[in-house]
C-alpha positions in Angstrom: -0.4 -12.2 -1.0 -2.2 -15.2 -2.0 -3.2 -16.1 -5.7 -6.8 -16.7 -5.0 -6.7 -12.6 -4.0 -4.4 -11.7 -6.7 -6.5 -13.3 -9.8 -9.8 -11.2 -8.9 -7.7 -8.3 -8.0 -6.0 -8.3 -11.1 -9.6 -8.9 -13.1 -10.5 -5.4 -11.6 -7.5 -3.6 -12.5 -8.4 -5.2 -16.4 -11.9 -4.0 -15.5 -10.5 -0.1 -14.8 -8.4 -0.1 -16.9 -10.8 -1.2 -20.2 -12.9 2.1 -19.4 -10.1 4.0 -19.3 -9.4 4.7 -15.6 -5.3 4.0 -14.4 -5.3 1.4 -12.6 -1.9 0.6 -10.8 -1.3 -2.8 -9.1 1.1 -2.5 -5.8 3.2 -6.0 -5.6 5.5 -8.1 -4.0 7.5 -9.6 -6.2 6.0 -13.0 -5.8 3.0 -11.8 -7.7 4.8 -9.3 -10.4 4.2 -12.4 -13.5 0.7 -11.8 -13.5 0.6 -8.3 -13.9 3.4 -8.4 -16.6 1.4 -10.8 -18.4 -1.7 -8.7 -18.0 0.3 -5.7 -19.6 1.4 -8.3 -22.4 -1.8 -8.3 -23.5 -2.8 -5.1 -24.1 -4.0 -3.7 -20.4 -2.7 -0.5 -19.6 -1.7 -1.2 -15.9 0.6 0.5 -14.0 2.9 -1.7 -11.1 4.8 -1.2 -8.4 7.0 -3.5 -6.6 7.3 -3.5 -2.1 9.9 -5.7 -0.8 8.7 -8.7 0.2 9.2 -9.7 3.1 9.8 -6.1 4.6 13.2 -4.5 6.7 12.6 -5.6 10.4 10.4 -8.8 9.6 10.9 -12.1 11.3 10.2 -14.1 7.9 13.4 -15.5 5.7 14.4 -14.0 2.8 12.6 -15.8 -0.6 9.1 -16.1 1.4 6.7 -14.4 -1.0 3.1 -15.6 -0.5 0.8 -16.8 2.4 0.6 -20.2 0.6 4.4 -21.1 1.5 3.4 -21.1 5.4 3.7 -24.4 6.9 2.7 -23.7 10.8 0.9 -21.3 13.0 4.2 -19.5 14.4 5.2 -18.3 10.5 2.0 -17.7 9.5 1.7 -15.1 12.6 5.0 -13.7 11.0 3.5 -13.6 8.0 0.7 -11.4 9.4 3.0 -9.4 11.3 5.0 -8.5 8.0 2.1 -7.4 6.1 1.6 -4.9 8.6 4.9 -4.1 8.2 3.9 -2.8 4.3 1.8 0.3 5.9 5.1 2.6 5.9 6.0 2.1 2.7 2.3 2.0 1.3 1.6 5.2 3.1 4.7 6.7 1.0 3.5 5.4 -2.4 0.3 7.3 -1.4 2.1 10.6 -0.5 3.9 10.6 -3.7 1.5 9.2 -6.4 -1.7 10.8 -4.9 -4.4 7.8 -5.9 -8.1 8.7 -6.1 -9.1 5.6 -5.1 -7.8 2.8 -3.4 -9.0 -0.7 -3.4 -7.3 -2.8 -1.0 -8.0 -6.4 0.3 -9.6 -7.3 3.6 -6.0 -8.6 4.4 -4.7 -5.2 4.9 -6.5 -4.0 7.4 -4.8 -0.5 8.0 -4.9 0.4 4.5 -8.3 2.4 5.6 -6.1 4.0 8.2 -3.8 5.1 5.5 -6.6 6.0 3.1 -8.3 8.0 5.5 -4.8 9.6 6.1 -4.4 11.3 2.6 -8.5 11.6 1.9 -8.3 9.2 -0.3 -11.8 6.9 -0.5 -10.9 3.0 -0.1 -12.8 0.0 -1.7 -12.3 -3.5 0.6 -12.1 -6.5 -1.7 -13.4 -9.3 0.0 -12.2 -12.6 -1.8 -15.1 -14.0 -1.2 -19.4 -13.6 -2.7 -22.1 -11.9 -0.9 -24.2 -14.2 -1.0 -21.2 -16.2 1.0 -20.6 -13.4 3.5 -24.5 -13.3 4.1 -24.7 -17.4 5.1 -21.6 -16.8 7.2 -23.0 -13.4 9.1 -26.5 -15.1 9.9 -24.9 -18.3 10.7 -22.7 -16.5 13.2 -25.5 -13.9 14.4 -28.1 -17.6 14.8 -26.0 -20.1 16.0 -28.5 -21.1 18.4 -31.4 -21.5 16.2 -29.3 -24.7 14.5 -30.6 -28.0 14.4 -28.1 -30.3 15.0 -28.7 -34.4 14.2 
């Protein structure tokens, strides 16, 4: 939902799908060109589309990526419509029958839904270890800082 998720995510589909695993990309139609272009050139990807924003959100039609969120109140819409997506992901699931799912840290219930079907899920963190590591002992130290 966010093009600094969707260029690494799409790098791993590339990855699985160059050693011959199918690797299938589920978008919103804000993020379909990438794929496409990705299947241009040779990468056997499969995609499917989820209607973005979903039935029953509070976001206006033609709202397609975190990045178009200009103040706290939509961007808690925005959150509230990805959650939204679990339904209709939970269906893909049921009638595709993944072996593995890989889902970013933004989506949150996708381990729910994994777990649902027995299907093992991968987070994808946006973001390095070494990153997450700094961030986890600053948090788990904050006292130990020296401040000037």
């Amino acid at each position: 939902m966010a093009q600094g998720h969707m260029i690494p995510t799409l790098e791993m589909a590339k990855l699985f799908s160059s050693r011959g695993v199918q690797a299938t990309v589920i978008a919103t139609p804000g993020f379909v060109t990438p794929v496409e272009n990705a299947r241009k050139s040779g990468y056997n990807i499969g995609i499917h589309v989820m209607k973005f924003p979903p039935e029953n959100s509070e976001l206006p039609d033609g709202i397609t990526s975190l990045d178009q969120m200009n103040s706290d109140d939509m961007i808690t819409k925005f959150t509230k419509a990805l959650e939204l997506l679990q339904e209709p992901f939970e269906k893909l699931q049921e009638e595709y029958h993944p072996d593995c799912l890989v889902a970013d840290m933004f989506f949150p219930w996708a381990t729910d839904a994994a777990a649902k079907f027995d299907i093992p899920r991968l987070v994808f963190h946006g973001t390095s270890f070494l990153s997450l590591c700094i961030s986890e002992h600053v948090l788990n130290h904050k006292s130990q800082l020296i401040t000037s």
